[in-house]
N, C-alpha and C positions, 0 to 999 in steps of 0.2 A: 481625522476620524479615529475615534479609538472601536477597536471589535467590542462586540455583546456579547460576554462570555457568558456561560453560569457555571464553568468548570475552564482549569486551564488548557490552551490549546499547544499541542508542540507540532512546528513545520520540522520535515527530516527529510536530507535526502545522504543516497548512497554512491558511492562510487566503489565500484565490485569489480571483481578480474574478470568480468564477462556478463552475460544476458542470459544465461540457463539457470532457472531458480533450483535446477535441483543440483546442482552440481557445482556452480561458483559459489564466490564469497565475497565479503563485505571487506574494505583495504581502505575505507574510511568514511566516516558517519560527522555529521553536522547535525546537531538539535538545538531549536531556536523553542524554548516554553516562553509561550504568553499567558499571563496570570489575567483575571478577572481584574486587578485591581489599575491591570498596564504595565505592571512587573514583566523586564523582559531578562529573560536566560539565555547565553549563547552559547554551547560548548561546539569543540571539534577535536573529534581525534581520529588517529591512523591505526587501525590493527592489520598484524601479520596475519594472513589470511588462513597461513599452512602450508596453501601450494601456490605453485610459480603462477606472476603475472604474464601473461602472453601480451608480447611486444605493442600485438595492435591495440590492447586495452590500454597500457601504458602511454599511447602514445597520444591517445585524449585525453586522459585526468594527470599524466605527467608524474604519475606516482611506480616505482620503478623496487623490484622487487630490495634494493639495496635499503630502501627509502624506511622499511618496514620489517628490517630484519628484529629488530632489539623493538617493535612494539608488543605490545600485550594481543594476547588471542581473541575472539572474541568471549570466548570460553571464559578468560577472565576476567570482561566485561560485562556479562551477561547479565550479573543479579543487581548490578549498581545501575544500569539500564534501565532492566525492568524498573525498580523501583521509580525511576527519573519517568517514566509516564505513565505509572498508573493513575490512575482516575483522570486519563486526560483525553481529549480529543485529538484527533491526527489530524497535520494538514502538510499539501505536500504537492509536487509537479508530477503527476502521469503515478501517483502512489499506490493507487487500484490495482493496478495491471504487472507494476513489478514491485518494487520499495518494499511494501507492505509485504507480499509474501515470501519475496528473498530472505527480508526480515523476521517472518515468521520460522522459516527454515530454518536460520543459524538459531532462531529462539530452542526452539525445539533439541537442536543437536547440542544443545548446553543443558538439556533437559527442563528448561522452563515451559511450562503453559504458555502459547500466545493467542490471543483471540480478539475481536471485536465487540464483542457484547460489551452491551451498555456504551460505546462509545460514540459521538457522531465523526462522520468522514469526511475530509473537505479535499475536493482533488479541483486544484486549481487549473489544472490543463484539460478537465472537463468544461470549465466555466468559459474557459479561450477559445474552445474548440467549437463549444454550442453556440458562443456569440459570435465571435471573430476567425478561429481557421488558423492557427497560424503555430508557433514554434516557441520555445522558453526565450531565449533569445532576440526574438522578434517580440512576441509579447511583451518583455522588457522595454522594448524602445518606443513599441505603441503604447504602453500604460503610463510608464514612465517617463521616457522620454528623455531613457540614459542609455548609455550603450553597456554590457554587462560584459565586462573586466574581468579574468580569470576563469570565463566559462567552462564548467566539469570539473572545477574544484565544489566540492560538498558544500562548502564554506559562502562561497558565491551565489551558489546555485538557490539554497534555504533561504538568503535573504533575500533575494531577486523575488524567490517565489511569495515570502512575504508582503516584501512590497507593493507585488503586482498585487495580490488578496485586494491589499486596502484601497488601491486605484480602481480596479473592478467594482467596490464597493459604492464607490463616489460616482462613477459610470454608470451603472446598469439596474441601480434600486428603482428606480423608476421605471425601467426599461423594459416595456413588456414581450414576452416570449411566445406565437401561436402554436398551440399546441398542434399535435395529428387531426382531434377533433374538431380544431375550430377555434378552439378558446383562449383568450387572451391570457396570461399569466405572469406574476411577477419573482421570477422567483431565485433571482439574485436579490438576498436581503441580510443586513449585518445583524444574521441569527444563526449560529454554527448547525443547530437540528436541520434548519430550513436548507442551506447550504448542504447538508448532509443526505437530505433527496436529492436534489439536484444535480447530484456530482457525482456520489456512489450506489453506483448497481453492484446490488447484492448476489452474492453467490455462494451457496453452500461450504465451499473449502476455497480458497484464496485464490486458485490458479484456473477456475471456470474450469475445471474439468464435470465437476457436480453443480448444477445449477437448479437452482428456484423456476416449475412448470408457474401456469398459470391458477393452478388450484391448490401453489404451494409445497406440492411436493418435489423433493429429492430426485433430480434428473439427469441421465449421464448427459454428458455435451460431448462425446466424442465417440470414432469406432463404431462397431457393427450395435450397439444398442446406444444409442443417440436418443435421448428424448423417449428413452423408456426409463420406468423408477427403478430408483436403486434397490429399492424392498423386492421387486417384483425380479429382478436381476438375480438378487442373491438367494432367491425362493427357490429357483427355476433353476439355476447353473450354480451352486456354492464356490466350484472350483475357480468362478472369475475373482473372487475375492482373494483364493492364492494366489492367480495371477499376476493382481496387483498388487499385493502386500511384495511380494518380489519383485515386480518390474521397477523402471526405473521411474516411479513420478513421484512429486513432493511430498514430506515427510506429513504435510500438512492435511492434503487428500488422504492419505492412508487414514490419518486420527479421526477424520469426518467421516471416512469410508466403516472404519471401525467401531466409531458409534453407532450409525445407522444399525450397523450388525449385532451389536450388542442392546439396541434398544427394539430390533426385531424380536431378539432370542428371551429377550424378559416378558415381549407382548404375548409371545406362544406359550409362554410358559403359567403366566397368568390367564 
């Protein structure tokens, strides 16, 4: 089965000195672009991260701070990167929840824009998780029906997660899903937009601290206003907005947080 692109899609995944987006780093990145026409792209490199790999990180991806002394930063990477996906689609294992806004981070601390707009999102461990329940590694042996060989290498990981895509594809088009309501749905289908509801829940800034209410707006998800608007936050308390601009959460919330604030201060002003 070949995918149905109408732009190219690239699978990424990360291997980082740890699981806190605001604070680790990326120590090696794999990007697998799939073109419309079936053109495929592999690359894989290692960057020095800046700071020390902690042992327990190391001791699952195998990559050891010696490993990565003489590579490039990402700082160095950064613009050759970005260009390698723009106008492209994402696709990727559990990339919602971390990948994507880890990656958004180091974007930012190299001073590039990173955002979603305009892109569709394909998280394949949503598609595992809604059908089947289960783990990258398992999912590999159920789709596949290979056992996956260097697992927590980047390298591994991206094409595994490829793979499985296109065996889900062949599995589950047909396969209808009931919804809360009642209704029958299909909606694993080799169309990256459609795959792109499916898979990705949207949220205001990367890390769900600002999330999408039900009428749309700007809502915090955390802390003593939970589920109150951010406009309505920053009307009433200004000072939470210094809070956060200094506290310690991703660089990414702050930019969102930022706009909001600066797209209040234009509305009052008009």
């Amino acid at each position: 089965m070949k995918l149905h692109l109408k732009r190219p899609i690239v699978f990424f995944d990360l291997e980082t000195t740890g699981t806190d987006i605001c604070k680790d780093r990326i120590v090696e990145i794999s990007v697998l672009k799939i073109k419309p026409d079936g053109e495929e792209v592999l690359k894989t490199r290692r960057i020095n991260p800046t700071i020390p790999i902690p042992l327990e990180s190391s001791l699952i991806h195998k990559i050891y701070d010696e490993d990565v002394k003489d590579c490039p930063t990402f700082n160095q990477i950064a613009k050759d990167l970005d260009q390698f996906l723009k106008g492209c689609d994402l696709g990727g294992y559990n990339l919602v929840k971390f990948d994507i806004p880890l990656l958004a981070e180091e974007f930012l601390r190299a001073n590039i824009d990173f955002d979603l707009d305009n892109r569709s999102v394909v998280d394949v461990c949503r598609v595992f998780h809604m059908m089947e329940q289960r783990t990258l590694s398992a999912a590999y042996k159920f789709y596949c029906n290979k056992s996956l060989e260097n697992a927590h290498s980047a390298e591994a990981d991206t094409v595994a997660t490829y793979e499985i895509l296109m065996a889900q594809l062949d599995r589950y088009e047909n396969t209808p899903l009931e919804t809360k309501e009642g209704i029958e749905e299909y909606p694993v289908k080799n169309d990256m937009e459609q795959l792109h509801k499916f898979t990705f829940q949207k949220t205001a800034d990367l890390s769900g601290r600002i999330v999408y209410n039900n009428a749309g707006q700007e809502v915090f998800n955390f802390g003593k206003y939970k589920n109150v608007s951010v406009e309505e936050v920053l009307q009433k308390e200004p000072s939470y907005y210094d809070w956060m601009m200094k506290g310690d959460f991703p660089l990414y919330t702050k930019k969102i947080l930022t706009r909001i604030r600066l797209r209040n201060m234009q509305s009052s002003v008009s």
